[in-house]
N, C-alpha and C positions, 0 to 999 in steps of 0.2 A: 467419754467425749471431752476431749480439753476445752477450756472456753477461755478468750482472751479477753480481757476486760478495755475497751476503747473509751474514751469520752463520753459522756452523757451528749454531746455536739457530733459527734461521731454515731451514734444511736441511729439506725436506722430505722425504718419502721413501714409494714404494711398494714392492710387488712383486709375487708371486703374485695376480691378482682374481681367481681362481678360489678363494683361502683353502686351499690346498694348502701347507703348509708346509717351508721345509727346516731343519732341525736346530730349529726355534722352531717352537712351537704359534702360529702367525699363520693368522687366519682371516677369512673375508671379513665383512662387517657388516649385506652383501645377500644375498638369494635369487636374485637378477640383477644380477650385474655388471657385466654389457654396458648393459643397461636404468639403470642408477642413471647409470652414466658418461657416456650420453647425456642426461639429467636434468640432470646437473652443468653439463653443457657448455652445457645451455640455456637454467638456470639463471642463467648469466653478466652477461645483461643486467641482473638484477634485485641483483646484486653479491653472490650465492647466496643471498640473503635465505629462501629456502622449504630451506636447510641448516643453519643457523644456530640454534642455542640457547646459551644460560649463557654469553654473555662475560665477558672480563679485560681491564679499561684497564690499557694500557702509554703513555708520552708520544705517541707517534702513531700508536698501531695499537691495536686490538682484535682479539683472538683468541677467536674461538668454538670449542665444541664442536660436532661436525656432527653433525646428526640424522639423517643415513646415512652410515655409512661403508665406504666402498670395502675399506678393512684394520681391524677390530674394533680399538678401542682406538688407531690413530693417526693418524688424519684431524682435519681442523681448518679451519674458515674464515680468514682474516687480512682483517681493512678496515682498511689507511690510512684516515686523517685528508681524504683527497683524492677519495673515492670512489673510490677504487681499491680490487678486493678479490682474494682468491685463496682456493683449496680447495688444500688439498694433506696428504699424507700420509707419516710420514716412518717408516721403520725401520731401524734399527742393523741389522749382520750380524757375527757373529762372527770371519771372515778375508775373504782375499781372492777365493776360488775359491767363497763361499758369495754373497758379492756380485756377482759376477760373473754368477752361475745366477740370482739373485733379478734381477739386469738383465735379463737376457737375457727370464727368461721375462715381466717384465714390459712389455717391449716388445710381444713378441709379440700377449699378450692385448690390448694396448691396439692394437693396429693392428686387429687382429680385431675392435672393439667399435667404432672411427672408421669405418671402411666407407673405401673408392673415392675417395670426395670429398676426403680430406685427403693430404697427400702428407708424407714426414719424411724426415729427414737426422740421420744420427751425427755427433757431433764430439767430440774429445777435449778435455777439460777442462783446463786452467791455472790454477797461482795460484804468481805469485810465479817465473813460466818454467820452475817442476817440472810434474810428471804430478798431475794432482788427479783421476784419473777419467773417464767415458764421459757422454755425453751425448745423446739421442734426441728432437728435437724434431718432431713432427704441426703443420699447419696446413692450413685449411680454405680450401679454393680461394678462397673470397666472399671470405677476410680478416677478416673482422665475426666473425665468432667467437674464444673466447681461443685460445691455444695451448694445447697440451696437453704435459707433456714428462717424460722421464722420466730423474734422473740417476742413476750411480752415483757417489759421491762418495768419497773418500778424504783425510782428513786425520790428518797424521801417523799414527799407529797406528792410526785406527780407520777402518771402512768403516760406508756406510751406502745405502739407495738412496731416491729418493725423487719421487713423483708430484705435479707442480704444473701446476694448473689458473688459467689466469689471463690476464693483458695481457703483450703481447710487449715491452710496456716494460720489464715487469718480472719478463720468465724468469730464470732462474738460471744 
Protein backbone atom coordinates (compact mmCIF):
# COMPACT_ATOMS: atom_id res chain seq x y z
CA UNK A 1 0.00 0.00 0.00
CA UNK A 2 1.67 3.26 -0.90
CA UNK A 3 1.17 6.00 1.59
CA UNK A 4 1.57 9.72 0.80
CA UNK A 5 2.62 11.73 3.47
CA UNK A 6 0.39 15.26 3.68
CA UNK A 7 0.60 18.04 6.33
CA UNK A 8 0.09 17.40 9.86
CA UNK A 9 -2.80 20.44 8.86
CA UNK A 10 -3.78 18.24 6.17
CA UNK A 11 -4.34 15.06 8.75
CA UNK A 12 -7.53 14.11 8.82
CA UNK A 13 -9.06 12.19 11.43
CA UNK A 14 -12.10 10.12 12.51
CA UNK A 15 -13.28 8.00 15.19
CA UNK A 16 -16.20 6.78 17.07
CA UNK A 17 -19.44 6.97 13.98
CA UNK A 18 -21.53 5.98 16.46
CA UNK A 19 -20.71 9.73 18.32
CA UNK A 20 -19.95 7.79 21.53
CA UNK A 21 -17.27 9.59 23.00
CA UNK A 22 -14.07 8.83 24.90
CA UNK A 23 -12.72 11.46 27.51
CA UNK A 24 -14.11 14.26 24.66
CA UNK A 25 -17.88 15.14 24.12
CA UNK A 26 -17.44 13.99 20.16
CA UNK A 27 -20.54 13.23 18.59
CA UNK A 28 -21.87 12.15 15.37
CA UNK A 29 -23.35 14.82 13.00
CA UNK A 30 -25.93 12.00 11.59
CA UNK A 31 -28.78 10.00 12.75
CA UNK A 32 -27.30 7.28 10.50
CA UNK A 33 -23.81 6.77 10.23
CA UNK A 34 -23.70 3.82 8.33
CA UNK A 35 -26.36 5.45 5.89
CA UNK A 36 -24.32 9.11 5.54
CA UNK A 37 -20.89 6.97 4.97
CA UNK A 38 -22.53 5.20 2.24
CA UNK A 39 -23.70 8.59 0.71
CA UNK A 40 -20.25 9.93 0.90
CA UNK A 41 -18.79 7.06 -0.74
CA UNK A 42 -21.20 7.56 -3.62
CA UNK A 43 -21.01 10.88 -3.56
CA UNK A 44 -17.44 10.53 -4.85
CA UNK A 45 -18.10 10.69 -8.33
CA UNK A 46 -19.53 14.05 -8.22
CA UNK A 47 -16.14 15.19 -6.07
CA UNK A 48 -18.85 15.26 -2.90
CA UNK A 49 -20.43 18.24 -4.55
CA UNK A 50 -24.14 17.31 -2.56
CA UNK A 51 -21.38 17.74 0.82
CA UNK A 52 -20.04 20.78 0.27
CA UNK A 53 -20.91 24.19 1.53
CA UNK A 54 -18.95 27.65 2.51
CA UNK A 55 -15.51 27.12 1.08
CA UNK A 56 -11.79 28.67 1.77
CA UNK A 57 -9.43 29.26 -1.27
CA UNK A 58 -5.99 28.26 -0.35
CA UNK A 59 -3.29 28.37 -3.69
CA UNK A 60 -4.56 24.82 -4.77
CA UNK A 61 -7.05 23.60 -2.77
CA UNK A 62 -10.34 24.58 -1.47
CA UNK A 63 -11.75 23.43 1.74
CA UNK A 64 -15.33 22.99 2.52
CA UNK A 65 -17.52 22.70 5.34
CA UNK A 66 -19.57 19.42 4.91
CA UNK A 67 -23.10 19.60 5.17
CA UNK A 68 -23.06 16.14 7.00
CA UNK A 69 -20.77 15.14 9.09
CA UNK A 70 -19.81 11.92 10.17
CA UNK A 71 -17.89 13.51 13.54
CA UNK A 72 -20.05 17.02 14.48
CA UNK A 73 -17.63 19.85 14.18
CA UNK A 74 -14.76 17.94 12.14
CA UNK A 75 -15.48 16.87 8.82
CA UNK A 76 -14.40 18.73 5.67
CA UNK A 77 -14.45 18.31 1.96
CA UNK A 78 -10.76 19.33 0.27
CA UNK A 79 -10.89 19.82 -3.93
CA UNK A 80 -7.62 20.34 -5.50
CA UNK A 81 -7.16 22.54 -8.38
CA UNK A 82 -7.08 19.02 -10.53
CA UNK A 83 -10.50 17.79 -9.72
CA UNK A 84 -9.45 15.72 -7.29
CA UNK A 85 -11.38 15.96 -4.08
CA UNK A 86 -11.57 14.25 -0.52
CA UNK A 87 -14.11 14.08 2.56
CA UNK A 88 -12.31 13.50 5.53
CA UNK A 89 -12.61 14.04 9.20
CA UNK A 90 -9.95 14.78 11.58
CA UNK A 91 -9.78 14.52 15.60
CA UNK A 92 -6.95 15.22 18.19
CA UNK A 93 -6.73 12.60 21.15
CA UNK A 94 -5.38 13.37 24.28
CA UNK A 95 -2.64 10.31 24.69
CA UNK A 96 -1.82 7.36 23.30
CA UNK A 97 -4.07 4.58 24.73
CA UNK A 98 -7.11 7.09 23.98
CA UNK A 99 -6.03 7.02 20.33
CA UNK A 100 -5.55 3.83 20.06
CA UNK A 101 -9.41 2.91 21.28
CA UNK A 102 -10.67 5.84 19.02
CA UNK A 103 -8.74 3.60 16.14
CA UNK A 104 -9.72 0.66 16.91
CA UNK A 105 -13.30 1.49 17.28
CA UNK A 106 -13.17 3.33 14.38
CA UNK A 107 -12.26 0.75 12.30
CA UNK A 108 -14.59 -1.39 13.37
CA UNK A 109 -17.64 0.83 12.70
CA UNK A 110 -16.46 1.46 9.25
CA UNK A 111 -15.98 -2.10 8.14
CA UNK A 112 -19.47 -2.70 9.63
CA UNK A 113 -20.99 0.28 7.33
CA UNK A 114 -18.74 -0.99 3.88
CA UNK A 115 -20.49 -4.32 3.85
CA UNK A 116 -18.67 -7.76 2.19
CA UNK A 117 -17.72 -6.09 -1.02
CA UNK A 118 -14.77 -4.16 0.18
CA UNK A 119 -11.89 -5.83 1.62
CA UNK A 120 -8.79 -3.72 4.06
CA UNK A 121 -5.50 -4.20 5.14
CA UNK A 122 -3.57 -2.49 8.44
CA UNK A 123 -0.27 -1.19 7.94
CA UNK A 124 2.00 0.59 10.07
CA UNK A 125 2.80 4.05 9.44
CA UNK A 126 6.35 5.75 8.75
CA UNK A 127 7.95 9.09 8.50
CA UNK A 128 11.18 9.77 8.46
CA UNK A 129 11.96 5.39 9.46
CA UNK A 130 10.27 6.29 13.03
CA UNK A 131 6.83 4.76 14.10
CA UNK A 132 4.16 7.51 12.91
CA UNK A 133 1.06 5.33 13.78
CA UNK A 134 -1.46 2.58 12.45
CA UNK A 135 -3.14 2.58 9.26
CA UNK A 136 -6.45 0.69 7.91
CA UNK A 137 -7.24 1.04 4.38
CA UNK A 138 -11.02 -0.54 2.76
CA UNK A 139 -11.29 -0.99 -1.10
CA UNK A 140 -14.12 -1.86 -3.08
CA UNK A 141 -13.58 -4.88 -5.13
CA UNK A 142 -14.84 -2.79 -8.69
CA UNK A 143 -11.84 -0.42 -7.91
CA UNK A 144 -14.04 2.54 -9.12
CA UNK A 145 -14.84 3.59 -5.93
CA UNK A 146 -12.56 5.91 -3.58
CA UNK A 147 -10.85 4.24 -0.80
CA UNK A 148 -11.84 4.66 2.37
CA UNK A 149 -9.19 4.75 5.36
CA UNK A 150 -8.68 5.32 8.57
CA UNK A 151 -5.37 6.50 10.28
CA UNK A 152 -4.19 6.73 13.65
CA UNK A 153 -1.40 9.25 13.37
CA UNK A 154 1.30 10.29 15.81
CA UNK A 155 3.45 13.23 15.49
CA UNK A 156 5.92 13.94 17.91
CA UNK A 157 3.72 14.58 21.09
CA UNK A 158 0.60 14.55 19.79
CA UNK A 159 -1.93 11.81 18.59
CA UNK A 160 -4.64 12.14 16.45
CA UNK A 161 -6.94 9.76 14.32
CA UNK A 162 -8.32 10.48 11.21
CA UNK A 163 -11.06 9.37 8.39
CA UNK A 164 -10.28 9.99 4.69
CA UNK A 165 -12.59 9.52 1.93
CA UNK A 166 -11.11 9.89 -1.51
CA UNK A 167 -8.60 8.70 -4.70
CA UNK A 168 -5.94 6.04 -3.87
CA UNK A 169 -3.66 8.51 -5.33
CA UNK A 170 -4.03 10.38 -2.66
CA UNK A 171 -4.45 8.32 0.65
CA UNK A 172 -2.38 9.21 3.47
Amino acid sequence: MKMIRLPLSVALAALSLTGCALQDKIQSGTDDPCATLQNIVADYPTEFAAFRKGGSNFRSLTIYQAREELIRGHCEVWAWGNGDSAYVCTVGAPNLDVANARYSQAVEKVSGCLGPEWTSGEKARERNGEDAGMATLFQHEDRKSPVVSVHRVEDRSSQSVYLYIGSSGRRL
